[in-house]
ZADO-1210 file (C-alpha; in nm, 4 decimals, padded with zeros to 6 digits):
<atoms>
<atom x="00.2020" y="-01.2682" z="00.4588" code="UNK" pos="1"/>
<atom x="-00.1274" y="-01.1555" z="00.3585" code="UNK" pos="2"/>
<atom x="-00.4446" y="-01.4209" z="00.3216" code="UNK" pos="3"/>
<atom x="-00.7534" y="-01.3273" z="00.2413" code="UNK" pos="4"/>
<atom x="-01.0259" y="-01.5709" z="00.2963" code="UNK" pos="5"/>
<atom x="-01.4210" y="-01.5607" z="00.1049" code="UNK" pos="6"/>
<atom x="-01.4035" y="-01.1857" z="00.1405" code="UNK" pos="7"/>
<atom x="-01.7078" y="-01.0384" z="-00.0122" code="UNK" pos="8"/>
<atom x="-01.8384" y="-00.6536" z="00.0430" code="UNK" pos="9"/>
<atom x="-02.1255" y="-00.4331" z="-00.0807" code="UNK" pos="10"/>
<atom x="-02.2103" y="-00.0928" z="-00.0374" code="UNK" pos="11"/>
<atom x="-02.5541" y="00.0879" z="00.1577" code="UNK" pos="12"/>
<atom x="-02.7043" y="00.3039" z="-00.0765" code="UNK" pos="13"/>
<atom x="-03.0086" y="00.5016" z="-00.0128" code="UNK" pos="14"/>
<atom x="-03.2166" y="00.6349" z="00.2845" code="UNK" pos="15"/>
<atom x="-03.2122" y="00.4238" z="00.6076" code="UNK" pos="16"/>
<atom x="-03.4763" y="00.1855" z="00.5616" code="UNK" pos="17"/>
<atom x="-03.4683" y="00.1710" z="00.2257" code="UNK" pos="18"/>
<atom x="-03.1377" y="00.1123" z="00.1593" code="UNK" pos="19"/>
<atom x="-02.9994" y="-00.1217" z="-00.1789" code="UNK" pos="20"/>
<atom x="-02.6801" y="-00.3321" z="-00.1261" code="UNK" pos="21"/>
<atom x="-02.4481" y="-00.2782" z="-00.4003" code="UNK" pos="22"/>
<atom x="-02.1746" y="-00.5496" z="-00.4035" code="UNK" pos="23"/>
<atom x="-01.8223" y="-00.4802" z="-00.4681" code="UNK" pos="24"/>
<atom x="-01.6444" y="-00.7678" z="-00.4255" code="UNK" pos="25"/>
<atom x="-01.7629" y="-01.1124" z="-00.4821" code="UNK" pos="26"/>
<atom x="-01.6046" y="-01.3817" z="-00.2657" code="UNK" pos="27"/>
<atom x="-01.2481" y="-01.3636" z="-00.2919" code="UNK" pos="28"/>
<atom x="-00.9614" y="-01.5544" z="-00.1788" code="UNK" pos="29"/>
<atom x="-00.5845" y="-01.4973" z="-00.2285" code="UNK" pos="30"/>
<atom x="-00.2159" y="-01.5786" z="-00.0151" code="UNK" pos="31"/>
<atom x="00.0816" y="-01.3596" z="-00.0791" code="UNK" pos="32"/>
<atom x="00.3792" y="-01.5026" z="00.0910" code="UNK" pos="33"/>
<atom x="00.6722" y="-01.2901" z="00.2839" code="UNK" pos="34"/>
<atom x="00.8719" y="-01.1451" z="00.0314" code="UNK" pos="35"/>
<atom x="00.6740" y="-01.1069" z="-00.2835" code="UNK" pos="36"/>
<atom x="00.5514" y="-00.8559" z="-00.4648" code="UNK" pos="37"/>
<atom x="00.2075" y="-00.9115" z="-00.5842" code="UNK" pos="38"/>
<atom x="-00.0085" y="-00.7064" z="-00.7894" code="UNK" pos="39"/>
<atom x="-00.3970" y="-00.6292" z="-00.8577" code="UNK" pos="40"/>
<atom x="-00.4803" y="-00.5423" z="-01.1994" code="UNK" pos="41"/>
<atom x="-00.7974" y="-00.3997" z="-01.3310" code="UNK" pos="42"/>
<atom x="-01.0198" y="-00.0958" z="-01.4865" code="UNK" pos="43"/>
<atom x="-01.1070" y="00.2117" z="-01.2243" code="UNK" pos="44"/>
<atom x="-01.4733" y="00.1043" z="-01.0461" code="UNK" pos="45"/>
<atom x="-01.3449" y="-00.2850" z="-01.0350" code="UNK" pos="46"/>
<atom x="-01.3040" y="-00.2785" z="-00.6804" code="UNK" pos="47"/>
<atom x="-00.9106" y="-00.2624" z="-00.6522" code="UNK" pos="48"/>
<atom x="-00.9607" y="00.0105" z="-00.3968" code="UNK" pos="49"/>
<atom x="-01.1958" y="-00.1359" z="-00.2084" code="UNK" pos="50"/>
<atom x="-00.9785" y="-00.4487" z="-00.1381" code="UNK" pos="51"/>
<atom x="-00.7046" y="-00.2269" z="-00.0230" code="UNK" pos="52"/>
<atom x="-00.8804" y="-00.0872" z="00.2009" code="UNK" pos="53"/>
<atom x="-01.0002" y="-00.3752" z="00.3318" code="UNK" pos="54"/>
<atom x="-00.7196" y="-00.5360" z="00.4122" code="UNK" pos="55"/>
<atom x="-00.5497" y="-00.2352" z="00.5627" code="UNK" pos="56"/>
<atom x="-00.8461" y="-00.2104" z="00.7411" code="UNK" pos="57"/>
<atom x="-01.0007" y="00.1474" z="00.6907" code="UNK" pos="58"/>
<atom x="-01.3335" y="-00.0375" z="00.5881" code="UNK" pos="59"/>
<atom x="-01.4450" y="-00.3767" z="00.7647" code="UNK" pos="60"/>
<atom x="-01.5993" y="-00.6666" z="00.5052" code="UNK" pos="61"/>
<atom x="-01.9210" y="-00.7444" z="00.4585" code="UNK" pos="62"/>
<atom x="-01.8338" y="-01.1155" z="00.4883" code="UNK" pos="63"/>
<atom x="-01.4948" y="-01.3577" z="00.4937" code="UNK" pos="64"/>
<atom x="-01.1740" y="-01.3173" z="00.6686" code="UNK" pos="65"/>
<atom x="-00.8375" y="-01.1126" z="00.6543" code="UNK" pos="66"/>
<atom x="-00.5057" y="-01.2696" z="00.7651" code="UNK" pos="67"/>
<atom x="-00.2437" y="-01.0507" z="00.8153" code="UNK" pos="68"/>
<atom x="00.1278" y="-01.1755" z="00.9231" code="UNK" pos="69"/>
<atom x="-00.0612" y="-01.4975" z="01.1337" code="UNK" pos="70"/>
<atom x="-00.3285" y="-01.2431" z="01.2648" code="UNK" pos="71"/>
<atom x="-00.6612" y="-01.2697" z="01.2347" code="UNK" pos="72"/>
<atom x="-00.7394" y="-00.8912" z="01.1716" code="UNK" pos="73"/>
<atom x="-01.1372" y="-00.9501" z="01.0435" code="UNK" pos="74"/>
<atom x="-01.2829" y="-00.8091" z="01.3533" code="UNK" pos="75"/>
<atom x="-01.0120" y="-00.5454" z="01.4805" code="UNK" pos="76"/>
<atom x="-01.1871" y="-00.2228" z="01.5747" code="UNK" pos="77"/>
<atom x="-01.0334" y="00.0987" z="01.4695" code="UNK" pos="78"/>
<atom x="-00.7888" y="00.0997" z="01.7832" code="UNK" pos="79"/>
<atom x="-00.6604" y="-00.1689" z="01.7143" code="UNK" pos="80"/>
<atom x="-00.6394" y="-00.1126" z="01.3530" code="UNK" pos="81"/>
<atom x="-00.4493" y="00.1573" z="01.3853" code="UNK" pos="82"/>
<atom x="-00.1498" y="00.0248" z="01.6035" code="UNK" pos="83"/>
<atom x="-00.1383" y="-00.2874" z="01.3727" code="UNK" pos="84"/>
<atom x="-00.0733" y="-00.0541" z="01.0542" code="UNK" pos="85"/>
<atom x="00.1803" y="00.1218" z="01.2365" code="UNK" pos="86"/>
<atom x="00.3542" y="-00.1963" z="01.3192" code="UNK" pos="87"/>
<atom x="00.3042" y="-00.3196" z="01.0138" code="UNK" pos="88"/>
<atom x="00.2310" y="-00.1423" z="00.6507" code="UNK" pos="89"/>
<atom x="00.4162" y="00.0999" z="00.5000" code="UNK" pos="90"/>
<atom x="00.1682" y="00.2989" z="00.2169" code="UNK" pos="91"/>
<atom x="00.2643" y="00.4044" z="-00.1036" code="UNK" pos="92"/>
<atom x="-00.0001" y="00.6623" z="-00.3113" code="UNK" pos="93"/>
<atom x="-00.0723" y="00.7947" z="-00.6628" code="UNK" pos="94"/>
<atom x="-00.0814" y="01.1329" z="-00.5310" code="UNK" pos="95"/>
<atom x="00.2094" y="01.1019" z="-00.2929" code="UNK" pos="96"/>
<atom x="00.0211" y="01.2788" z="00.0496" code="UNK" pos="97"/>
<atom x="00.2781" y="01.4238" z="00.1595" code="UNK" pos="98"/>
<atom x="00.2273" y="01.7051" z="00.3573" code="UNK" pos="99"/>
<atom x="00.3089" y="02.0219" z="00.1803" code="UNK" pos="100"/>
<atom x="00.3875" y="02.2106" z="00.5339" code="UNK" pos="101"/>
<atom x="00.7120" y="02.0159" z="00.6185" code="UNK" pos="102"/>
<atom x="01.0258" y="01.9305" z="00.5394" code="UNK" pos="103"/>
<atom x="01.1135" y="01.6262" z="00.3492" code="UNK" pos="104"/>
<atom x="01.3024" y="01.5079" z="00.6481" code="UNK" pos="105"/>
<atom x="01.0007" y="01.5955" z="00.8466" code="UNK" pos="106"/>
<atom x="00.7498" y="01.4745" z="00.6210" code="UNK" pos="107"/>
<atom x="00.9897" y="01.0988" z="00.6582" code="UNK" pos="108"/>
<atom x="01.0107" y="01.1696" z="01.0650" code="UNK" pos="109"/>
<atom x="00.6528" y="01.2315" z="01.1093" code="UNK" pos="110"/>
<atom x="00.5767" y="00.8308" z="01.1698" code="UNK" pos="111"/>
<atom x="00.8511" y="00.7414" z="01.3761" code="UNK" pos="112"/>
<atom x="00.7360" y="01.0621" z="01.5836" code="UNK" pos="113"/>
<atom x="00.3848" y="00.8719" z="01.6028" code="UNK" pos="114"/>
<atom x="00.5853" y="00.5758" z="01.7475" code="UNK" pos="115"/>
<atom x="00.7003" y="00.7903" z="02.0244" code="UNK" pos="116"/>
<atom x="01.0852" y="00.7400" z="01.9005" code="UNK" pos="117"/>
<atom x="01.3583" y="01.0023" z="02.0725" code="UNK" pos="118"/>
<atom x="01.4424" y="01.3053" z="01.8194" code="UNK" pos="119"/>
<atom x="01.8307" y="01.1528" z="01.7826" code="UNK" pos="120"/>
<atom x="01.7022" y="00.8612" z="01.7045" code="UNK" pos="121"/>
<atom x="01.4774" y="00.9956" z="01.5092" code="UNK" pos="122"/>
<atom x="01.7096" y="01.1867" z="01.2959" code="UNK" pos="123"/>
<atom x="01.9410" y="00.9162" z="01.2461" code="UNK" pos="124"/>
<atom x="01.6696" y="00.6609" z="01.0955" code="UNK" pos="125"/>
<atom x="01.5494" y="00.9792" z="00.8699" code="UNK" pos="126"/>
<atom x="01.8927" y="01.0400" z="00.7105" code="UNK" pos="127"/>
<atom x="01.9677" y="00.6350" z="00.6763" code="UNK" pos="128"/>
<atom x="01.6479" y="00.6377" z="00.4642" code="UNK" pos="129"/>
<atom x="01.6603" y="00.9525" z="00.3086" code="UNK" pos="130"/>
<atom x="02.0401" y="00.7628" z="00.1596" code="UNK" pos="131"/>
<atom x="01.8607" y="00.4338" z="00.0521" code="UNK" pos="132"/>
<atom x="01.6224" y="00.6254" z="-00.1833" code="UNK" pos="133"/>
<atom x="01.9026" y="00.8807" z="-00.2812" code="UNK" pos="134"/>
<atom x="01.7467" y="01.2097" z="-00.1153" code="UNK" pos="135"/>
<atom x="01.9962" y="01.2679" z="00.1526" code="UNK" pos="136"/>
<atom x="02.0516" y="01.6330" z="-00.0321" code="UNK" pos="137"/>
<atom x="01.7255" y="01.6875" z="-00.0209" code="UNK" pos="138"/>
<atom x="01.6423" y="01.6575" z="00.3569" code="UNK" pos="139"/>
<atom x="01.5352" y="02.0723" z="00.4148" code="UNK" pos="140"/>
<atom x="01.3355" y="02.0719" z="00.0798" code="UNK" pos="141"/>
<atom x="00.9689" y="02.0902" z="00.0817" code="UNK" pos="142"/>
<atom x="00.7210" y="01.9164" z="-00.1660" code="UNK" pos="143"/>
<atom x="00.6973" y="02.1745" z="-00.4149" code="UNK" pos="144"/>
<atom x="01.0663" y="02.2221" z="-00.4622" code="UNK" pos="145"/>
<atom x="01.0842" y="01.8901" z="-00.5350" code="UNK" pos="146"/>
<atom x="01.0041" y="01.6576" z="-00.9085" code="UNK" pos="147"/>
<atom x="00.7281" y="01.4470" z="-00.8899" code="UNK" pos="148"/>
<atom x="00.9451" y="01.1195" z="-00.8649" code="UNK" pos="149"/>
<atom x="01.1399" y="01.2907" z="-00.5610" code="UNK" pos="150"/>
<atom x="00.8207" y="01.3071" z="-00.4028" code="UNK" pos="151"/>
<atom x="00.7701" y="00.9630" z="-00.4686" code="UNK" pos="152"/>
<atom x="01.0850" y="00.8706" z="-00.3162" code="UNK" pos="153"/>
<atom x="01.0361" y="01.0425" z="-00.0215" code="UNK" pos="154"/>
<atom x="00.6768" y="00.8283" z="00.0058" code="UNK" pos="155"/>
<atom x="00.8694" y="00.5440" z="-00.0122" code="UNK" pos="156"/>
<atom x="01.1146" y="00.6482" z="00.2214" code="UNK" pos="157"/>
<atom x="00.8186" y="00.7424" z="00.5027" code="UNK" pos="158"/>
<atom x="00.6759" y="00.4115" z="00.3909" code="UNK" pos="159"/>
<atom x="00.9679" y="00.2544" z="00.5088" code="UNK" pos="160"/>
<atom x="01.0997" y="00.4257" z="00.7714" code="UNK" pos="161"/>
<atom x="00.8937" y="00.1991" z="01.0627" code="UNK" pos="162"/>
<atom x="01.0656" y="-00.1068" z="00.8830" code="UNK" pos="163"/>
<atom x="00.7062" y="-00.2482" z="00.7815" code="UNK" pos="164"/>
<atom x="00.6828" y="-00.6281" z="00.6371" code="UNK" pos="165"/>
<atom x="00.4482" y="-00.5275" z="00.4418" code="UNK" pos="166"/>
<atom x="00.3788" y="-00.1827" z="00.1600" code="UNK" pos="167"/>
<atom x="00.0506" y="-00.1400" z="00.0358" code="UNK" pos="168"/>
<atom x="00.0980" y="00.1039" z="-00.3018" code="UNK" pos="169"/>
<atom x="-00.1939" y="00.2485" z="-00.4734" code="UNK" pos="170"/>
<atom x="-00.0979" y="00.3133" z="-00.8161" code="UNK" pos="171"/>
<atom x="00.2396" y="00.4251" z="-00.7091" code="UNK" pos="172"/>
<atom x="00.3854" y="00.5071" z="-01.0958" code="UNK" pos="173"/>
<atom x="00.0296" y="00.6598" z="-01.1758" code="UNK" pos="174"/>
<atom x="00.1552" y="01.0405" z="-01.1294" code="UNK" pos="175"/>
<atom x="00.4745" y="00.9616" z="-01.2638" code="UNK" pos="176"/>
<atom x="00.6486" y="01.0017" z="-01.7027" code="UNK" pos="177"/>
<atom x="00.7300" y="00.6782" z="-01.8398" code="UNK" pos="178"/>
<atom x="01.1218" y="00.7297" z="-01.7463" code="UNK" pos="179"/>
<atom x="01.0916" y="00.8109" z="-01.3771" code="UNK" pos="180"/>
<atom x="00.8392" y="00.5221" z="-01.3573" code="UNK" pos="181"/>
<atom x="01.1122" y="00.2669" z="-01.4372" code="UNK" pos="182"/>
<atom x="01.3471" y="00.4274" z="-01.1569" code="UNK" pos="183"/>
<atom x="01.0594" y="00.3522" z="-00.8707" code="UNK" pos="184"/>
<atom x="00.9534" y="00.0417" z="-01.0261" code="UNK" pos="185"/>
<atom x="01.3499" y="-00.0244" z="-01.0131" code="UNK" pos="186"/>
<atom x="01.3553" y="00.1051" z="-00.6492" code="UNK" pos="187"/>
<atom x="01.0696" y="-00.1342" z="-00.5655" code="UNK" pos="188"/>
<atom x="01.2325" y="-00.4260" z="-00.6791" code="UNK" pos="189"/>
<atom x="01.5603" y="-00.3516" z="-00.5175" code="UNK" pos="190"/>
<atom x="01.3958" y="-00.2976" z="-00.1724" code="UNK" pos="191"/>
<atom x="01.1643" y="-00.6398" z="-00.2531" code="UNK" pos="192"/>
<atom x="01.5000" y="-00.8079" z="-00.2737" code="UNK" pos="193"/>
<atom x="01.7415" y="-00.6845" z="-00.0288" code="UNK" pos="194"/>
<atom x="01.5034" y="-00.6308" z="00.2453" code="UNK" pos="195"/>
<atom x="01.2429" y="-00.9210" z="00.1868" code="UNK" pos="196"/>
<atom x="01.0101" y="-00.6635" z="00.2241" code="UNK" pos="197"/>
<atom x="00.6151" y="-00.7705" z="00.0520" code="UNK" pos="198"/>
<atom x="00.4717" y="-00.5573" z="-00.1939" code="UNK" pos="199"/>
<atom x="00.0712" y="-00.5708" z="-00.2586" code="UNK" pos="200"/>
<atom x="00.0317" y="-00.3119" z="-00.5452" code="UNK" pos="201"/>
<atom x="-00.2864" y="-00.2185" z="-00.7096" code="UNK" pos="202"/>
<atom x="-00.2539" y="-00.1108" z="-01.0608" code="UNK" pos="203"/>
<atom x="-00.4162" y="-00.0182" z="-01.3948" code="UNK" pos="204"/>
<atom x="-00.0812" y="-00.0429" z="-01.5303" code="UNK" pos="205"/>
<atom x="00.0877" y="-00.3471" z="-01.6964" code="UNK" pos="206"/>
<atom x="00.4296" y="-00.2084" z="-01.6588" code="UNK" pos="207"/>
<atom x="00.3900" y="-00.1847" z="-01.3252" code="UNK" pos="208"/>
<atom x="00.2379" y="-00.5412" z="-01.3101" code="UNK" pos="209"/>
<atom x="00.4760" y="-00.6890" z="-01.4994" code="UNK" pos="210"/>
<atom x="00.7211" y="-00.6759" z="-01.1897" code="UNK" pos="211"/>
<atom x="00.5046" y="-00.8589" z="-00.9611" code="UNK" pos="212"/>
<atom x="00.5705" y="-01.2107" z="-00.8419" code="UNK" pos="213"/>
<atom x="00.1933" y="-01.2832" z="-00.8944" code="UNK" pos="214"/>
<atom x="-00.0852" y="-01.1203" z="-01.1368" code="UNK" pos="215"/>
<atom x="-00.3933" y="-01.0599" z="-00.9755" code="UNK" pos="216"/>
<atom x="-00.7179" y="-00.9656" z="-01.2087" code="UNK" pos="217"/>
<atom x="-01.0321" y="-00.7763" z="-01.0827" code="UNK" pos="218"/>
<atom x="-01.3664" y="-00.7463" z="-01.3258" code="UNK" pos="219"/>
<atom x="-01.6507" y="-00.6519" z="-01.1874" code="UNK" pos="220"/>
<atom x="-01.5913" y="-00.7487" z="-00.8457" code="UNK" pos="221"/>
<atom x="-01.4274" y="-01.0846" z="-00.9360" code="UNK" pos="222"/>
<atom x="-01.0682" y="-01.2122" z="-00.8551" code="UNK" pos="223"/>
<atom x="-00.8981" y="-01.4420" z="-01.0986" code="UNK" pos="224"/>
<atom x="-00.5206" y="-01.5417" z="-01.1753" code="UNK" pos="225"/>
<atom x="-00.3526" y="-01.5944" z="-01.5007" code="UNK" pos="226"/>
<atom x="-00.6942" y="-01.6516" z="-01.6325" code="UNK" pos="227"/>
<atom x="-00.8242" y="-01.8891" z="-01.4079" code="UNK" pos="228"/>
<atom x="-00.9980" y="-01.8621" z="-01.0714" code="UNK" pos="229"/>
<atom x="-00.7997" y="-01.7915" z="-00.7650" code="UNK" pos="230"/>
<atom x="-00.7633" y="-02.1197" z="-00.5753" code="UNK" pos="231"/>
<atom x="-00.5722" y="-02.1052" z="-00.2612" code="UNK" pos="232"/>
</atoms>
């Protein structure tokens, strides 16, 4: 579950001193429950990034709260942060970040490796995964021998390979022809519904949107649903 809570940020600009607060996002509030897939629509510079990173916690609000699975995450330091997204979020990116240097197998491995899991272990987890997304022929390949939605998949696979309740995508499709984007947004659905996993997506795209449980909107720092103001 993900609640967010009066969250409001702005940006530092300028020389200390003299800095000018640029705001971002404007008092927000929205609840996703476990299992849905919610997106957040809107135009590049309306502040979908910054609300991802917020709540995954690489930047720290400039006011409100972030609720994450019952947990009060507002004021975790970076520490802390970063155990909690282990234990918790899978990611999902435009641009894939996969690391061009390893194998697809190792490229899935490398987070359960973070986790400190045995290599049999490991390699038993990597090969389940690599099956559920359909890349189990594709373990020993490496990035660039691969199409861009095989890359994809093997995001989503390293996404899920910790068993997160919770994948944060960013633009996920983006990178992706019109065709292959159906196949992830079909992958996304089937893993929303046979694992109860949630999916918090931000988006410029409608397809992709059009999925979601929920329809977020972001202009110009403001949230709003189905036209209305978020009330939660």
């Amino acid at each position: 579950m993900i609640e967010v809570r009066n969250l409001s940020h702005s940006f530092q600009v300028g020389k200390k001193g003299n800095e000018n607060s640029i705001p971002v996002l404007k008092d927000i509030s929205l609840k996703i429950n476990k299992g849905e897939i919610a997106s957040i629509v809107g135009r590049s510079g309306s502040g979908k990034s910054t609300l991802l990173n917020l709540i995954s916690g690489y930047i720290s609000p400039s006011a409100g709260e972030i609720i994450i699975n019952g947990t009060n995450v507002t004021a975790y330091n970076e520490k802390n942060w970063a155990k909690f997204r282990l234990d918790n979020f899978g990611f999902i990116f435009q641009s894939f970040q996969l690391i061009p240097s390893l194998t697809t197998f190792e490229n899935v491995e490398l987070p359960l490796t973070l986790k400190g899991i045995d290599a049999g272990e490991r390699k038993k987890q990597v090969m389940e995964q690599l099956k559920s997304v359909g890349l189990e022929n594709h373990a020993e390949h490496y990035p660039n021998e691969l199409s861009g939605g095989q890359q994809q998949r093997v995001s989503i696979a390293r996404a899920l390979i910790t068993r997160p309740s919770i994948i944060l995508a960013d633009e996920p499709t983006g990178s992706l022809d019109s065709e292959t984007e159906k196949e992830i947004l079909a992958l996304i659905q089937q893993l929303n519904k046979e694992q109860g996993i949630t999916f918090f997506i931000i988006t410029h795209d409608e397809e992709v949107a059009k999925i979601s449980n929920h329809q977020f909107h972001l202009q110009d720092g403001v949230l709003s649903k189905g036209g209305a103001f978020v009330e939660v």
